[in-house]
C-alpha positions, 0 to 999 in steps of 0.5 A: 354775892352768890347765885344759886337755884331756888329752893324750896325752903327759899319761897317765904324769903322771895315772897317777902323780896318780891313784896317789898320790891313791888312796895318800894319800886314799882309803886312809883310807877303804878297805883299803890291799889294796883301794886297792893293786889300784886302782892296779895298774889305774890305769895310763898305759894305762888312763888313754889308754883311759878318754881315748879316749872321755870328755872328759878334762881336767888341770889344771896349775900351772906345767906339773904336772899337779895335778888331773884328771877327765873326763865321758862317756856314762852306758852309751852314753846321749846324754841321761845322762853320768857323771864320771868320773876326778875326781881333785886331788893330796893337797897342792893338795885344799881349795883350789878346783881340784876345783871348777874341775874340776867346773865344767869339766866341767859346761860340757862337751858330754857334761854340757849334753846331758844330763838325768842325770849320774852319779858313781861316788864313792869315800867319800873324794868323797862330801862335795866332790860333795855340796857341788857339788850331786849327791845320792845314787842312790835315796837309797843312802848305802851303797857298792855291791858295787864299794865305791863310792857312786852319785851324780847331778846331775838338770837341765832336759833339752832335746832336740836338735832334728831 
């Protein structure tokens, strides 16, 4: 397995990864109608764009795309950032790429950066992003009006120097 930066020419693969995550995952745990608007949004397009300004990575095996998340600015912040996008095929789940995918990203620029990471998490998420050490916003353990739960990681923030 291997992780890499997003490319362009990867969007219609993730599209496909992400749908097909949200179909068979996290229908489990929100309404099939609910799940089915997500992935008319997650097209290849949206993808390009959520690229164009996050640091986005794949991960392949034999050269599939099997996995995928990203990391931004939190709101435009330089010293907050937000996961985003963090996504592993149903079949290839439970075997240590979402952790090579989160450890990627917290080796990112956008993530050592920051004093605050947040994540947007899906309830299906919720129990792998606890395990790598993010904890619920305020102590919310409900989904919000977006039916998503907020987590974050807090770390030892250093200043850039001038």
């Amino acid at each position: 397995m291997n992780i890499r930066r997003f490319e362009e020419q990867d969007a219609k693969a993730v599209s496909e990864l992400i749908r097909k995550t949200i179909r068979i995952s996290n229908t489990k745990d929100y309404p099939v109608e609910l799940m089915e608007q997500l992935i008319e949004v997650e097209s290849p397009e949206h993808v390009l764009e959520r690229a164009s300004w996050t640091h986005f990575y794949v991960a392949e095996e034999q050269d599939n795309i099997i996995g995928c998340g990203a990391i931004g600015p939190y709101w435009g912040k330089e010293d907050e950032s937000s996961l985003f996008t963090v996504f592993v095929l149903p079949e290839y789940q439970g075997k240590g790429i979402g952790r090579a995918i989160i450890d990627t990203l917290e080796k990112d620029e956008f993530f050592l950066r920051a004093k605050r990471i947040e994540i947007p998490a899906s309830i299906t998420g919720v129990p792998f992003y606890l395990k790598m050490g993010y904890n619920y916003k305020n102590g919310i353990t409900e989904p919000d009006e977006e039916h998503l739960i907020r987590l974050e990681k807090r770390r030892p923030y250093m200043a850039k120097k001038p």
